[in-house]
Structures are given as C-alpha cells and as structure tokens.
N, C-alpha and C positions, 0 to 999 in steps of 0.2 A: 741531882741538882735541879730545884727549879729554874724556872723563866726570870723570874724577877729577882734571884741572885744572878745570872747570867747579866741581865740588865745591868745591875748594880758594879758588876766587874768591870762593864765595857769600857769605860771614860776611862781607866788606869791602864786598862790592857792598850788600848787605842794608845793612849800618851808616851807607856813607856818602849812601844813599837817606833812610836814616831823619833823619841828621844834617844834609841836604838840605831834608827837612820843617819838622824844628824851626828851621831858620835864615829857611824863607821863612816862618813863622806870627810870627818873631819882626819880619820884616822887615815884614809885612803890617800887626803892630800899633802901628808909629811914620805909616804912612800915614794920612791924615784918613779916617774911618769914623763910621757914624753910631756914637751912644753905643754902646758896649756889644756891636756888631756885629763881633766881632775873634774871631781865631782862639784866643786863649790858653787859653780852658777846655778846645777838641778836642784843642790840645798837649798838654797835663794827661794828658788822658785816653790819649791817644795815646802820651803817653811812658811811662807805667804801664805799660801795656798789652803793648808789643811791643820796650822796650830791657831787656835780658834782666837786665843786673847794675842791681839796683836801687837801689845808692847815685848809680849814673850818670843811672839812669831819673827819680831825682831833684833830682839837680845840673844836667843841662845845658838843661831847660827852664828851671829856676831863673837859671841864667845869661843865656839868651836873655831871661827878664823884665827881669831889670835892666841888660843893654846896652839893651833897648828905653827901658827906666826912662832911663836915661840921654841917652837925645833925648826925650823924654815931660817928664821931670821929677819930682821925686821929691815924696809928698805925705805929710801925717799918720796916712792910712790904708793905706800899705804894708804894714804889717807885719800889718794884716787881710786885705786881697786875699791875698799871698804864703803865708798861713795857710790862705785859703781854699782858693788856686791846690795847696798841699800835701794838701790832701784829696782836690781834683779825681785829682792823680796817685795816691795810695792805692784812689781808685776804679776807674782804671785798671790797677791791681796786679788787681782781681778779673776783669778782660777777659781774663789771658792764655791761661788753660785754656779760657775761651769767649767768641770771638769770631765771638760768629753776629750776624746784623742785630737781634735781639730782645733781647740782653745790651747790646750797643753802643747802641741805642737808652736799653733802661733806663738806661745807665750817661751818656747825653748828659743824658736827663732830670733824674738824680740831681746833677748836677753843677750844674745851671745852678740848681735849688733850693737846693742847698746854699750856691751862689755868692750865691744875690740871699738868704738869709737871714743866711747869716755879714756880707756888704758890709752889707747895711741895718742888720743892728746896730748894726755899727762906725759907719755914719753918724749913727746916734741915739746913740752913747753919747760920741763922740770929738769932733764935731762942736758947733756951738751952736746947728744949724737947728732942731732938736725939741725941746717939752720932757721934761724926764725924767720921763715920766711913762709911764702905759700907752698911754694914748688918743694922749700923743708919741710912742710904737713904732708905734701901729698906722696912724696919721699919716705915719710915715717909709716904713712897709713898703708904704703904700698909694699913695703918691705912686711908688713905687720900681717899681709892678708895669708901666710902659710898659717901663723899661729891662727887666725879666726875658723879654719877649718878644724882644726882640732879642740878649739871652744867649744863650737856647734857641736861637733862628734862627743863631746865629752858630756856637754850639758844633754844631748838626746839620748845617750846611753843610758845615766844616771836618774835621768827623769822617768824612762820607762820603766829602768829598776827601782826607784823609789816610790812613784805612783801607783808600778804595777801591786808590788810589795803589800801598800795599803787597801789597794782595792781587793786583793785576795783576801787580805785578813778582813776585811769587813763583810765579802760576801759571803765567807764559809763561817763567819759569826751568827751572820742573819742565817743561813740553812742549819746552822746547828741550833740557833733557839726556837727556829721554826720546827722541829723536828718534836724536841722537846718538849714542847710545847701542847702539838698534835700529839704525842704521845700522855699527855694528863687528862 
C-alpha cells in the first residue's frame, strides 16, 4: 500500500474510531453504574475537542444521550443535564489547539464542577426535595458532593480512555506511514 492511499484512508479511519467511542460511552451509560460514574461528561469533552465540524461535535453526542435517554428514561431535569452536557462539549471546543494531559485535565475538572453546579441547581429549583431557600441550595449542593466525586472519577477515567484511545491511533498511523514510506 502506498503513502498517499494511507493518507487517503486517515479521515474515515479517524471518524469512524471516533464514532466508535461515542457509541461505546453511550452504550456504557444505559449499563447499571454506580450514580454518576458514566462516561457522558468525557464524551462531552471528547467530542468538543477532536470532531472537527462542530455542529456535529454537537449533535452526535447529543444524539447518543437521548438513544441512551431512551432505555434510561426520560425525567424533569433533562433539559438541565442536556444544558449542562452542552457546556461540557463547548469546553471541549477549547481542547482542540491543546491537548496536552494538563489542558485535558483542566478541562475534566471544569466539567465535572460545572456539571455538579448546573444539576444541583436544577435539583433545588425543579425538584420539591429542598427548600427554596439559601440554606435549601446549600443543603442540595451539600448532599450532592458524594455524587460530584464520582462525576470527576468517571469523567477522568473515560477521558484518559477515550483521549488515550485516539492518540494511540494517530501515533501508530503516523509510524506506520512513516515506515512505509521510508521503505519506497
């Protein structure tokens, strides 16, 4: 095989690697998982980050939430997660120029705070477990902080498996067309 069929393959191999991911993060989060331990925020981030047209980068983990939604079941605060989940990928838009471990890092952190402050909200405002009050926000947000450790735990596991995932396939793409290459 030449060089410039390799070339020619990359873009599809790349996409349906990537399209690979988001199907198993989506397949992942219908399976029983402790609270909150699910891949959806790394998706988030993950599809920001590395699917290049970003009305797509937006729609098709969008999509995977709601086929997952759809064996899950659908609840009064969807449309806060899904808010949420939309920021997560916007954070991912600032990963694409830098994706080093210390951006990506930042970028799991920022997400998983954003997710447990946006969701706790919505659980004190939408909800009737708190009251509307301050002391019921900080009540909600306080009871909420076991789940944000298991956000974090889930969003950094997923992100290093899904990151890791594409940086392997990109770099053994590049030594293998380099190879090849040098061997003409």
């Amino acid at each position: 095989m030449k060089p410039a069929a390799l070339e020619s393959d990359y873009p599809v191999a790349r996409a349906l690697l990537i399209a690979a991911i988001i199907v198993f993060a989506g397949i992942i989060r219908i399976v029983p998982h402790p609270w909150n331990l699910a891949p959806i925020g790394a998706m988030a981030l993950f599809s920001g980050a590395v699917i290049r047209n970003r009305l797509l980068a937006l729609v098709l983990p969008l999509l995977a939430m709601l086929a997952g939604d759809a064996f899950i079941g659908f609840h009064i605060l969807m449309p806060v997660v899904y808010a949420s989940f939309l920021i997560s990928i916007l954070i991912g838009f600032r990963l694409r120029e830098h994706r080093t471990l210390a951006w990506v890092g930042g970028a799991v952190f920022a997400g998983a705070v954003q997710f447990f402050l946006v969701t706790n909200l919505g659980v004190w405002a939408f909800l009737h477990s708190y009251p509307k009050t301050f002391a019921g926000l900080a009540a909600c947000y306080a009871e909420g902080l076991p789940y944000f450790w298991n956000t974090l735990a889930g969003d950094a596991f997923f992100s290093v498996l899904f990151f890791a995932a594409l940086f392997l396939a990109e770099h053994g793409y590049r030594r293998a067309t380099t190879r090849i290459a040098e061997s003409h």
